[in-house]
C-alpha positions, -999 to +999 in steps of 0.1 A: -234+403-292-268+390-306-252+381-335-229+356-318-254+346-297-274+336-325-240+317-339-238+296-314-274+284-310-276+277-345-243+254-339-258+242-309-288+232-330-271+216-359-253+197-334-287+188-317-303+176-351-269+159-361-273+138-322-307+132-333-304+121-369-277+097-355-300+086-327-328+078-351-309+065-382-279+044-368-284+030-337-304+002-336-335+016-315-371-001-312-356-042-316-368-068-291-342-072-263-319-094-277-323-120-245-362-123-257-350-146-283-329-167-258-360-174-234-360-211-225-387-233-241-424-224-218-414-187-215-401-182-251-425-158-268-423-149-309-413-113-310-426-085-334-398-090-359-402-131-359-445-126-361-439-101-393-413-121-412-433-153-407-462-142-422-435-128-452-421-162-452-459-184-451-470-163-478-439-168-505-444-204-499-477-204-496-475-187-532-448-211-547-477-238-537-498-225-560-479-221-589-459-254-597-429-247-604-424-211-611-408-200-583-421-160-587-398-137-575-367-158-570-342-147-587-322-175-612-288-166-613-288-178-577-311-208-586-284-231-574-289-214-537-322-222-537-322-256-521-303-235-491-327-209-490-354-237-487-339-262-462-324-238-441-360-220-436-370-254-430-351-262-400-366-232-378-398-254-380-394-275-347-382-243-323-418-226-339-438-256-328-416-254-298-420-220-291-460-219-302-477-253-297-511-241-302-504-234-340-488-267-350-509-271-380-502-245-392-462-243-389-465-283-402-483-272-435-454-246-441-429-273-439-447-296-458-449-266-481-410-266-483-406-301-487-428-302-515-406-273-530-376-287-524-379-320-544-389-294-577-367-301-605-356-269-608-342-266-571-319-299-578-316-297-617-278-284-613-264-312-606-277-336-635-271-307-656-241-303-652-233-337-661-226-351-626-253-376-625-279-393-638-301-383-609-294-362-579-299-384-548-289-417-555-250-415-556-230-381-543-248-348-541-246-347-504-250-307-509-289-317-519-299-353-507-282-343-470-307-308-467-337-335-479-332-362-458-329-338-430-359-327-440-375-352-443-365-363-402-370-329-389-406-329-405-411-366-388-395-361-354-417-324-348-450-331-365-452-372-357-469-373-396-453-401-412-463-393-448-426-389-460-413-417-437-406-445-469-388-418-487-365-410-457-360-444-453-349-448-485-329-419-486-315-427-456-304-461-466-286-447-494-263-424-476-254-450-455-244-474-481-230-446-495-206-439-466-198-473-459-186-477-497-160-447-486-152-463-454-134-492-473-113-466-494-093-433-482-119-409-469-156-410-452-187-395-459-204-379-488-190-359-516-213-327-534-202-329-572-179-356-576-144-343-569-151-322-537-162-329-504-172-299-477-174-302-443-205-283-439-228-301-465-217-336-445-228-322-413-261-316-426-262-353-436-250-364-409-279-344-388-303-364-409-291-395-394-293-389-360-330-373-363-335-410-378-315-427-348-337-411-327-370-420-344-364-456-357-331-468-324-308-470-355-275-467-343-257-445-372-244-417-353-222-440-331-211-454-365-211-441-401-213-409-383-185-412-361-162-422-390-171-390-406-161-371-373-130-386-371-118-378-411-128-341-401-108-340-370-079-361-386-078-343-418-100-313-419-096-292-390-066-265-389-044-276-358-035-238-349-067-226-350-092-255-347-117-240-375-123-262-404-105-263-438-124-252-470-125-287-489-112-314-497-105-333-534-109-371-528-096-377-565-068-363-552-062-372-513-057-331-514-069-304-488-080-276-499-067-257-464-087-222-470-106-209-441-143-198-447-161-178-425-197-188-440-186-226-439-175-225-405-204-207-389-226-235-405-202-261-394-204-243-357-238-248-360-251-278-371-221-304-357-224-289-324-246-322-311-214-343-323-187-318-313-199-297-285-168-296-262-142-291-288-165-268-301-162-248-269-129-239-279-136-236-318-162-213-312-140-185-299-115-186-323-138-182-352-151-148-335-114-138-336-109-149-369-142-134-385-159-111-364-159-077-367-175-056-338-181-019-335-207-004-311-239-020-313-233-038-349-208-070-358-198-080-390-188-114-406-162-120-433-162-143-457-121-146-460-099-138-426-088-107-448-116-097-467-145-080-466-181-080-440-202-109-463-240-113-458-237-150-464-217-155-437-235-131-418-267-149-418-249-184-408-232-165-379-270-157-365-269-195-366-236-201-349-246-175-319-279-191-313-269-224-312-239-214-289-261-187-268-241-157-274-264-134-265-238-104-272-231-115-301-266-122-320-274-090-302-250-073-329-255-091-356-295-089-354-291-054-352-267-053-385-288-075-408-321-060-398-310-021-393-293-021-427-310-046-444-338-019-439-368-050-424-397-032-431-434-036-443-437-062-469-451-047-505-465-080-514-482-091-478-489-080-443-456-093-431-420-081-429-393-088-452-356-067-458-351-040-484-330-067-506-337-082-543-331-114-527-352-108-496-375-140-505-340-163-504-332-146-473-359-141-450-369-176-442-330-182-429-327-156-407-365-161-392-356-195-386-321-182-370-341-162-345-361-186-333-339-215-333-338-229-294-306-249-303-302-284-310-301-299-277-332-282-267-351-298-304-338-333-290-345-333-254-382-318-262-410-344-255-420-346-292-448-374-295-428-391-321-408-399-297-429-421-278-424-453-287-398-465-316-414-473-346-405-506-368-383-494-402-408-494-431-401-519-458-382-499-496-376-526-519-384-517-546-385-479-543-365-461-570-355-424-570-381-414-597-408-425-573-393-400-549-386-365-573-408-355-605-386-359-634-403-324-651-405-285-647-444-277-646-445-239-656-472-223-675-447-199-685-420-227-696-448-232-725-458-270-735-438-299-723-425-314-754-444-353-739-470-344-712-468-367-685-499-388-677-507-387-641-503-419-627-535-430-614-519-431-580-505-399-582-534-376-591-514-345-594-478-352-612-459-319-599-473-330-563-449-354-541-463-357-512-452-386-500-479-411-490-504-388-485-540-401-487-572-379-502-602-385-488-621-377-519-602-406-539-608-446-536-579-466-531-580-499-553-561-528-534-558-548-561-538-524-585-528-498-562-549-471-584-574-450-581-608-455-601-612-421-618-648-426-620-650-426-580-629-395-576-657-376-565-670-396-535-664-380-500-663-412-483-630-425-509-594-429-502-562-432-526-527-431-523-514-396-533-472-396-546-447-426-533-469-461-534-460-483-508-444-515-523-469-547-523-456-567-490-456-531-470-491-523-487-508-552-475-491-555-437 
């Protein structure tokens, strides 16, 4: 009898320890309510998760500032993911100024950060490289010029500094000459490389224009934006299930009519100020199509048949904030930060996942926690906003005056012809748009600095893009 008594306690405790080892190791236990991150703007607080992976995410960049154009830690055989990784960190920027006013500075200096790291060779070098172009934003390339320019507005519309405001203008006016080039022939819009055009990378240029609409009374969105959303509903969108199709070939007047769970989350969430009410139906379907759920956790597929796919998991974050599905982020947070094991940083006091590509990664899914959605960003009273500013004078602005035209890495060795710092642009890996040193005199007459001055306190030069002559002297 004690012998079997003793059986079944020691079942009993297995069982016990079995409960508990589940309780502890699979369910997602200790996470911020997942409504926390769904507080309207005044009562919306940064939880524990977003306070740890920002610091993670200020100190990489913060880092990458430091070191030209070395890009420690990021690993090259996804270099051409790198302007994503960038950009899409980027556009949590606003909701965090949003969210916590009283450290604007220092959320503006992290996007200027990413800006800065964005235009590096090395993050847009694939496309020139591969023979598509002669340079990567005047002509096609939507994939990288769109995430810029948006950029760019974003950085504008939520900080009111206007340092990059000539080179978004610029920009700016070559998209739209681009897409009204297209609008004469058979499709609108931009393409990436040359033969193939995505509905996701056009959204983001299309975001870029109404930031500018809304900062300079442009009227783009109800134009060369509008043609764009008619091509994608015309030609685009699957009629069965309303989700968009994978590409499309413009040499070719050919759809490519695949279904992509990544693309469509992104699509979901960044044409949603354009498409909102078809999007209420839209929405749904793609959860049917690639969301799987089980217990506390969701997963994402890639393909309607294939596998869970952390790309497509991340942009679903996206999708469910900007759509406020609570239940749904609720899952998904708990999948990408349970098993993506978000822990103690080794190289910082932050957070960061268990991944070899946590530094790509990170910065994405911060900024898809604390994204408040796009109507919120432009209905907020941003002090940009105040009055509509006059549309700065280009001519004369050429794309080199925009991106460096060389890789500065000490480990790279010596550049075969070292580039002499213009005199206006004291640093040549920095592009900061017109940003103006205090410690440097500005001459008026050849829009130079004296190098014999640089040391006064009391002098002033331009730093990166020059403004052209008749703008200069306004």
């Amino acid at each position: 009898m004690t012998v079997t008594r003793s059986s079944k306690f020691l079942v009993f405790l297995m069982i016990l320890l079995a409960l508990g080892f589940a309780t502890i190791y699979l369910l997602p236990l200790g996470m911020p309510d997942s409504s926390s991150y769904f507080e309207p703007v005044g009562s919306r607080q940064l939880q524990d998760d977003e306070l740890g992976q920002l610091i993670s995410v200020e100190e990489t960049f913060f880092s990458l500032s430091l070191h030209g154009d070395e890009f420690n830690g990021w690993n090259t055989d996804h270099q051409d993911f790198w302007k994503y990784s960038i950009a899409f960190a980027a556009y949590g920027i606003p909701s965090l100024i949003m969210i916590d006013p009283d450290n604007r500075t220092r959320y503006q200096a992290l996007m200027d950060t990413m800006i800065w790291k964005m235009k590096s060779k090395r993050v847009w070098s694939d496309f020139t490289e591969r023979g598509f172009g002669s340079d990567p934003i005047t002509v096609q390339n939507i994939m990288y010029k769109g995430h810029l320019n948006l950029m760019y507005g974003l950085y504008q519309l939520a900080t009111n500094d206007t340092r990059y405001e000539l080179e978004y203008t610029w920009l700016t006016k070559q998209l739209v000459e681009e897409m009204r080039i297209h609008h004469r022939g058979e499709y609108e819009g931009v393409t990436c490389e040359p033969g193939a055009w995505f509905v996701e990378c056009n959204a983001i240029g299309m975001m870029s224009l109404l930031v500018y609409d809304h900062l300079y009374g442009t009227r783009y969105t109800e134009n060369e934006v509008q043609w764009s959303i008619e091509f994608i509903e015309r030609r685009m969108s699957d009629p069965e299930t309303g989700l968009f199709y994978r590409a499309y070939l413009p040499n070719h007047d050919l759809v490519k009519k695949q279904l992509s769970g990544y693309a469509n989350a992104w699509i979901l969430s960044f044409l949603n100020p354009f498409l909102g009410d078809e999007f209420k139906s839209v929405y749904p379907s793609f959860k049917d199509t690639f969301v799987e759920q089980f217990g506390p956790y969701a997963a994402v597929k890639e393909r309607e048949s294939g596998d869970p796919d952390q790309v497509a998991q991340i942009f679903a974050m996206w999708a469910a904030k900007e759509h406020k599905d609570v239940e749904l982020f609720n899952k998904l947070r708990n999948s990408i930060d349970k098993f993506g094991g978000l822990g103690a940083d080794p190289q910082n006091d932050g957070l960061a996942y268990d991944d070899p590509n946590s530094v790509l990664i990170n910065g994405v899914i911060l900024a898809s926690k604390v994204h408040l959605g796009w109507e919120a960003i432009f209905e907020y009273a941003w002090p940009s906003l105040d009055k509509t500013r006059d549309i700065p004078n280009v001519d004369g602005i050429t794309w080199s005056q925009i991106l460096p035209q060389h890789v500065f890495s000490s480990k790279d060795g010596a550049l075969d012809v070292v580039p002499s710092a213009p005199l206006s642009r004291a640093c040549p890996a920095c592009y900061w748009g017109r940003y103006q040193s205090i410690r440097m005199e500005h001459d008026q007459n050849t829009n130079r600095c004296s190098t014999s001055d640089l040391g006064r306190s009391n002098s002033r030069c331009d730093v990166g893009l020059v403004r052209p002559k008749d703008v200069e002297n306004e």
